[in-house]
C-alpha positions in Angstrom: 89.2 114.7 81.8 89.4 115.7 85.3 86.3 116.0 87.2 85.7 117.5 90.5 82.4 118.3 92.5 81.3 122.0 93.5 78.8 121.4 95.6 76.1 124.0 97.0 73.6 122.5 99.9 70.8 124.8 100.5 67.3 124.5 102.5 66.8 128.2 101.3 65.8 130.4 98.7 69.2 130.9 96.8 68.8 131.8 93.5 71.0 134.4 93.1 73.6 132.2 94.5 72.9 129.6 92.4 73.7 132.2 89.4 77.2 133.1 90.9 78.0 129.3 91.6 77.1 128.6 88.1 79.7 131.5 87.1 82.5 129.8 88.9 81.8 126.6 88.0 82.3 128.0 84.1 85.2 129.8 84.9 86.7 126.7 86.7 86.0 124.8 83.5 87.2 127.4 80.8 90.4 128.1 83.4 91.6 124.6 84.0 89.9 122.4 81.1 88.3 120.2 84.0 84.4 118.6 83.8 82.5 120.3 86.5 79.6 118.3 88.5 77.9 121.3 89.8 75.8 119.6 92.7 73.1 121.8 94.6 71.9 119.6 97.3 68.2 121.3 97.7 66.2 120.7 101.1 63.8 123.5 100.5 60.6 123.4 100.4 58.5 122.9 96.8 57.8 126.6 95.8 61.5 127.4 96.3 62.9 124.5 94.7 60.8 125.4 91.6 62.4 129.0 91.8 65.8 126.9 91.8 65.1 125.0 89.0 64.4 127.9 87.2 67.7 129.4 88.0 69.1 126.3 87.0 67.7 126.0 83.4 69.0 129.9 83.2 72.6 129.1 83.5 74.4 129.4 80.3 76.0 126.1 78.5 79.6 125.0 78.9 80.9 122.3 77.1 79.0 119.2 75.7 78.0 118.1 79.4 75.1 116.3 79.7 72.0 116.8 82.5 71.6 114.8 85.5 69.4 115.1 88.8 65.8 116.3 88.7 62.8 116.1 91.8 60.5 112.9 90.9 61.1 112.8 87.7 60.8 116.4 86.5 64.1 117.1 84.4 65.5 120.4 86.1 69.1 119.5 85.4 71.4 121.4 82.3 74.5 121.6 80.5 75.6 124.8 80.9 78.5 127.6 80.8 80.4 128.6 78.7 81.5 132.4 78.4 84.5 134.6 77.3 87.7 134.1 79.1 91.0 132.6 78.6 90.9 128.6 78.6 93.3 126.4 79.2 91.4 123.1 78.1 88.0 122.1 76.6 86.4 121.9 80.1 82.5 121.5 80.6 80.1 122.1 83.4 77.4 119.5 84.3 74.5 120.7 86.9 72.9 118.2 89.3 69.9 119.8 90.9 68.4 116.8 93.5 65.2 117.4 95.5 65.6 115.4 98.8 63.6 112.8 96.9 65.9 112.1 94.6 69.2 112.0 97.0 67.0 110.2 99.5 66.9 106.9 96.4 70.8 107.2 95.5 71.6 106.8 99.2 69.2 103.9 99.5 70.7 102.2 96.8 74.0 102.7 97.8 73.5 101.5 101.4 71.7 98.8 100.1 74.5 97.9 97.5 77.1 98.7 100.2 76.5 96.0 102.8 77.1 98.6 105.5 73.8 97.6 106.8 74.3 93.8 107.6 73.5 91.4 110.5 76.2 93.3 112.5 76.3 96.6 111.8 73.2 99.1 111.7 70.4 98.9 109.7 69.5 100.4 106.7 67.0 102.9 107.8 69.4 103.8 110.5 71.9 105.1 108.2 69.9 106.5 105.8 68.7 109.0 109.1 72.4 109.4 109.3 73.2 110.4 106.0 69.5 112.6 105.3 67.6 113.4 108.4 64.7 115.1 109.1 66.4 118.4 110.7 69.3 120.6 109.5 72.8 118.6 109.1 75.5 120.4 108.4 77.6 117.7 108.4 75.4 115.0 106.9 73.9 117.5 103.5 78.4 117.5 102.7 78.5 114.1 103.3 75.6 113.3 100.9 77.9 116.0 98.4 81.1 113.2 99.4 79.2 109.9 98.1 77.7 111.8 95.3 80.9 113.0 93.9 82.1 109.2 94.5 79.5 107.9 92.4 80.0 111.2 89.7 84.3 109.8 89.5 85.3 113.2 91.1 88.5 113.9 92.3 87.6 116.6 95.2 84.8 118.3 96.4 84.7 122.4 96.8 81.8 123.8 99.1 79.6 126.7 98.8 77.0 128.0 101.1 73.9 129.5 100.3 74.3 132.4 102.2 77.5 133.5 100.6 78.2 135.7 97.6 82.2 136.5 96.0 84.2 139.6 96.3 85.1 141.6 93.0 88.4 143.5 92.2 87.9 145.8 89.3 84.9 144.6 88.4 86.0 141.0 88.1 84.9 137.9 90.0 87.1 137.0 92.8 86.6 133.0 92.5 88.1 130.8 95.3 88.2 127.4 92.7 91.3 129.0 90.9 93.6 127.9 94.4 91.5 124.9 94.7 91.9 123.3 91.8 95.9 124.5 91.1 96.8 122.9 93.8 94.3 120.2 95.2 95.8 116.6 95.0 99.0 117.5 93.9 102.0 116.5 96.0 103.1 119.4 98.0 106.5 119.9 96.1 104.8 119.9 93.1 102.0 122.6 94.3 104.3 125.0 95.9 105.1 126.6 92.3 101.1 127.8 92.2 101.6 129.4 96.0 102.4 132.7 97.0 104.5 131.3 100.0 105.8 128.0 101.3 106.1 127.5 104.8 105.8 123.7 104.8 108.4 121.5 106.8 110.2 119.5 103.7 110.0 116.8 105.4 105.8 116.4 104.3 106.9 117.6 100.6 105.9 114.2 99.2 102.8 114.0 100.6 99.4 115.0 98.6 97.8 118.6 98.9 94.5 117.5 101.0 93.0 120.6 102.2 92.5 124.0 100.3 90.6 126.9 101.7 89.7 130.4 102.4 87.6 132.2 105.1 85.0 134.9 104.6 84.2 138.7 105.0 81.8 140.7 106.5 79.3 139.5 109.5 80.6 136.9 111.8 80.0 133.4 110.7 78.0 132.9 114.0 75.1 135.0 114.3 75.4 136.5 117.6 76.9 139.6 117.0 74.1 141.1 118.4 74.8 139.9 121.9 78.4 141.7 121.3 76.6 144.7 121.0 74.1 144.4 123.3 76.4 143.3 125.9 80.5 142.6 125.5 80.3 141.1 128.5 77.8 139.0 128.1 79.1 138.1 124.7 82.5 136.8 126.1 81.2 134.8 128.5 78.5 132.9 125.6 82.1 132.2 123.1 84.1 131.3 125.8 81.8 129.1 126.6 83.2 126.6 123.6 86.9 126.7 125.0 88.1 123.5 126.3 87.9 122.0 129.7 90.5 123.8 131.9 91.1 126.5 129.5 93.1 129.5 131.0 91.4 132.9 131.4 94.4 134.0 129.1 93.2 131.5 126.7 89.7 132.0 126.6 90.3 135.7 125.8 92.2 134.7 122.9 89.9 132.3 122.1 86.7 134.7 122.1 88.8 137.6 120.0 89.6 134.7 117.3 86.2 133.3 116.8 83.8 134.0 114.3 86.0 136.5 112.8 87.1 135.4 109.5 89.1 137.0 107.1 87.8 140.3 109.1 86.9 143.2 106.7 89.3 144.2 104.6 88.8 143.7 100.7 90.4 141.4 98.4 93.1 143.4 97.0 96.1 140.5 95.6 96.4 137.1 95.4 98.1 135.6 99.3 98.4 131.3 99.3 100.2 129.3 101.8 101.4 126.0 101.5 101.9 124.5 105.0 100.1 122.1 107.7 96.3 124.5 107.3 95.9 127.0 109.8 91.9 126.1 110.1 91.3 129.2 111.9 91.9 130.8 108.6 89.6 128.2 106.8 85.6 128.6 106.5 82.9 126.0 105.4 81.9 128.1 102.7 85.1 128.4 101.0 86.7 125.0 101.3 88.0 122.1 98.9 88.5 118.7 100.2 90.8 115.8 98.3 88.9 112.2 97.7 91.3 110.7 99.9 90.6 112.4 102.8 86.8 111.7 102.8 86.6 108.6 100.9 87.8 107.6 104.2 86.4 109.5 107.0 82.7 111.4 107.3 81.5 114.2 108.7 79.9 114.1 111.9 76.0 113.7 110.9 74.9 115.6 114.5 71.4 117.6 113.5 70.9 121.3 114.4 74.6 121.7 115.0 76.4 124.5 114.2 80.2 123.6 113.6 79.5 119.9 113.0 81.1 119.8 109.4 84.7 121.3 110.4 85.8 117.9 111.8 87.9 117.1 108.4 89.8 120.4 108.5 91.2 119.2 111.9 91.7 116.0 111.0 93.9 116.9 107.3 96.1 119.4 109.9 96.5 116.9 112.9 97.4 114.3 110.2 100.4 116.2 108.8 98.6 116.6 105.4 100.0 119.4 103.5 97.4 122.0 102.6 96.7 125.6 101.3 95.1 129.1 103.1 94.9 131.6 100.4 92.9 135.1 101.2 89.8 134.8 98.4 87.5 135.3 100.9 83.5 135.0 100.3 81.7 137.6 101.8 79.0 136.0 104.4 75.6 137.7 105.0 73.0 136.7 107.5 69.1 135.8 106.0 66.5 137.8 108.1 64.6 134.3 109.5 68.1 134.1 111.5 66.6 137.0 113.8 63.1 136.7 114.5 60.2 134.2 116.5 61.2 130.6 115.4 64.2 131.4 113.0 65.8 133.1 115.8 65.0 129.6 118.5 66.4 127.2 115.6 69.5 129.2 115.1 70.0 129.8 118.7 69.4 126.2 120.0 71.9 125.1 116.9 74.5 127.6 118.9 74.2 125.8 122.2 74.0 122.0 120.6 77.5 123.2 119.0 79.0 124.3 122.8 77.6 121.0 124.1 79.2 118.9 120.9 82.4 120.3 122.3 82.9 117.6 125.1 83.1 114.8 123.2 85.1 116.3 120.4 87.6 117.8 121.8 89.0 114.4 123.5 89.1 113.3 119.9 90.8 116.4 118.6 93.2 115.8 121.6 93.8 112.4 120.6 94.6 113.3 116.4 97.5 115.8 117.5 98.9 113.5 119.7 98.7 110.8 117.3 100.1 113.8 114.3 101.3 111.4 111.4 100.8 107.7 112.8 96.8 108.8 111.7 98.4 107.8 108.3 99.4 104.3 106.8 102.3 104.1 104.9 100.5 105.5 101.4 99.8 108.5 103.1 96.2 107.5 103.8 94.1 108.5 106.5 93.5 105.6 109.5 89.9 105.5 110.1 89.9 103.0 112.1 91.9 104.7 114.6 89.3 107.9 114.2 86.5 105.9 115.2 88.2 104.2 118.1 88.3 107.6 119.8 85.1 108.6 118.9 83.6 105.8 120.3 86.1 106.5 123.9 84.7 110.0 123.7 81.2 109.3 123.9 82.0 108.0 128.2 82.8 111.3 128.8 81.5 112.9 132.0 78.7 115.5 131.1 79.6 117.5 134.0 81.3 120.3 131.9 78.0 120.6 129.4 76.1 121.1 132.6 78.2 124.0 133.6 77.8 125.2 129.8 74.2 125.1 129.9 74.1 127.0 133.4 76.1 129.4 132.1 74.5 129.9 128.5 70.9 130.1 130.8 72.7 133.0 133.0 73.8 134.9 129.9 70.7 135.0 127.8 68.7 136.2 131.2 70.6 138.9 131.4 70.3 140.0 128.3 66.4 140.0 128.6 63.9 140.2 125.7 63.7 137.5 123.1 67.3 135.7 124.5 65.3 135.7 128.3 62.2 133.6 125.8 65.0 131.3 124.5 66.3 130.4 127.6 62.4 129.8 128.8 62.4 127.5 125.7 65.8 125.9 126.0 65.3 124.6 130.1 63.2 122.0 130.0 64.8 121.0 127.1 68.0 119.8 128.7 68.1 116.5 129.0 67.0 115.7 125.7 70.0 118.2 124.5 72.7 116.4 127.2 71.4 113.1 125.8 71.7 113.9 122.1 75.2 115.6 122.3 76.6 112.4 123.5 74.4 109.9 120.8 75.8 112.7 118.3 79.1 111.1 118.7 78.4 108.3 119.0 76.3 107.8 115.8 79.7 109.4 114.3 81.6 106.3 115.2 78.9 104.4 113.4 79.2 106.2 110.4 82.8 106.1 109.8 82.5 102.1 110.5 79.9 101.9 107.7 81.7 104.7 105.4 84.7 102.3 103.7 81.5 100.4 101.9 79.3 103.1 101.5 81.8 104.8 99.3 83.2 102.0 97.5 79.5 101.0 96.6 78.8 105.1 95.6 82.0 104.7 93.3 80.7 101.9 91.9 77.4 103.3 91.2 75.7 101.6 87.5 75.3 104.2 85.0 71.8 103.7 85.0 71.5 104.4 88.6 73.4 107.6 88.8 70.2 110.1 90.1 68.1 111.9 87.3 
């Protein structure tokens, strides 16, 4: 039986989500006769993680699964699933619910196991920082959802945020998994009959389906539409702010109206997939599916308190000249009130300007993957890693004299704006140097990771049975 991974990483009371990803994760099963490792990757703290396990052991059964993953000990994890609805297999639905204790020993014993961490390469605590560190990671929680599906045998992995919910159309569960897994891994010529449109050159029609994904509805994906309204000015001049050195005004404009948008507002009405190289500007986080041979070879970047640091593989599948699918089942995003207000506001703010000063170093490598298009593949179709690391590691000599200029600017911005953005930008000055400092070890530790990633996953794949977390 085929399994794949849908993974949810939260550090937040979810519950509710936790009910709906439950729901697809049944339907994905009953639709397409596949196992489903439903992984929630929980980083919250202990009162909310028992309000998760609850939700857990509330999901319905599907299938014979068995459970798996637990905090210290405490079984939380259950078969579960299944409900009416045409099937077109036997599939079942296995739930994985891991406290940070728990995915903290699997990635110890797989680095261990692994060999990553030997006389020349980093140590072991080093990487384990890498792959679960002490602040928010968008790239490294996914990455702990890649190995995890390794060790599980799963074929992809399909991402969910916690601050996400589904669309309905007459009353019925708009679930983005039905693209995902009807075309995922299947070579392009063969996937096109389960597309609405083709627009692929035929000249990548042998080549695997790597990428599948959707955007969102609703509020921007960024949380700063309130500087839009306070201030469109203002508001142009803090997105622009992520365009590339020597960007046109032209194409900052474009830029800004682009960004954040999504799938805009309209509601799901019929089916819309496109088989071609991905338009990622179509593509959000929270409604993505990733092949295992795209990140059994390359990571995400691990950079903390960064927003936009897990979108590195969506430009890598499309630079590559790796077929993929956009299709228009778009989640609808909301915003969670701590975003807002006193330190929720700070965190989420200061994760905006690490993401403007990640920029430098990753758009050099960006630049260097579509120049490179299909030589980042070997002749199997594979992704070079090698080659992705190389520039990562060139990257990190860039000169820092745009992210100074980003940093004046941002400073200029939230002062005019006054009130609580003025505070931030008391908060974020003398903070600079660390930030300019980290940006650049950010990348850096990248190019680490993806040398120590080839034996990290083949030791997660080769994870004992009795191992497997609990």
């Amino acid at each position: 039986m085929r399994a794949v991974c849908l993974t949810l990483p939260t550090n937040r009371e979810c519950a509710a989500t936790i009910a709906a990803v439950g729901a697809e994760a049944a339907y994905a099963a009953r639709r397409f006769g596949v196992r489903v490792h439903l992984l929630v990757l929980d980083s919250a703290d202990p009162a909310t993680y028992r309000r998760h396990a609850e939700a857990v052991a509330a999901l319905p059964a599907v299938g014979s699964g068995a459970a798996s993953g637990t905090d210290s000990g405490t079984d939380s994890g259950t078969a579960f699933g299944a409900a009416s609805g045409t099937a077109s297999g036997a599939g079942e639905v296995v739930v994985h619910h891991l406290d940070e204790a728990a995915q903290r020993g699997f990635l110890r014993d797989v680095i261990e196991r692994s060999g990553a961490a030997g006389p020349d390469g980093p140590v072991g605590d080093q990487l384990l920082d890498l792959m679960l560190p002490d602040a928010v990671s968008y790239g490294a929680c996914t990455n702990r959802a890649f190995l995890l599906a390794g060790a599980l045998g799963c074929a992809s992995v399909h991402r969910r945020d916690s601050d996400s919910a589904y669309q309905l159309l007459d009353g019925e569960t708009v679930f983005p998994i039905e693209h995902e897994l009807a075309t995922l891994g299947l070579k392009a010529a063969d996937a096109a009959a389960a597309v609405t449109e083709v627009t692929l050159d035929p000249v990548h029609a042998d080549k695997p389906v790597a990428l599948v994904g959707g955007s969102f509805v609703g509020e921007l994906s960024v949380d700063i539409g309130e500087i839009r309204e306070l201030d469109p000015d203002a508001y142009h001049q803090v997105v622009a702010l992520w365009a590339p050195t020597g960007a046109s005004e032209q194409e900052r404009r474009e830029l800004v109206a682009d960004s954040f948008t999504g799938g805009g507002t309209d509601p799901f009405r019929h089916d819309r997939a496109v088989l071609d190289l991905p338009d990622i500007w179509r593509i959000d986080m929270c409604n993505v599916a990733l092949d295992h041979e795209v990140y059994d070879r390359v990571p995400l970047p691990p950079a903390t308190a960064t927003i936009g640091s897990d979108y590195f593989l969506l430009h890598l599948v499309r630079d590559a000249t790796l077929p993929g699918v956009v299709h228009n089942r778009h989640i609808v995003n909301y915003y969670t009130p701590e975003r807002r207000t006193g330190a929720g506001f700070t965190a989420y703010q200061l994760r905006y300007a690490k993401f403007l000063l990640s920029m430098l170093y990753l758009y050099p490598v960006y630049s260097e993957m579509e120049a490179a298009g299909g030589a980042l593949l070997d002749e199997a179709n594979h992704i070079r890693a090698d080659v992705i690391a190389d520039s990562a590691r060139r990257s990190a000599a860039t000169d820092r004299a745009e992210n100074h200029r980003r940093l004046d600017a941002l400073d200029h911005c939230y002062r005019r704006l006054g009130g609580k953005y003025a505070e931030f930008a008391d908060h974020l000055a003398p903070q600079r140097a660390r930030l300019l400092d980290e940006a650049q070890a950010d990348i850096e530790d990248f190019a680490l990771l993806i040398d120590a990633w080839g034996p990290l996953m083949r030791a997660s794949k080769a994870t004992p049975a009795d191992r497997l977390p609990r």
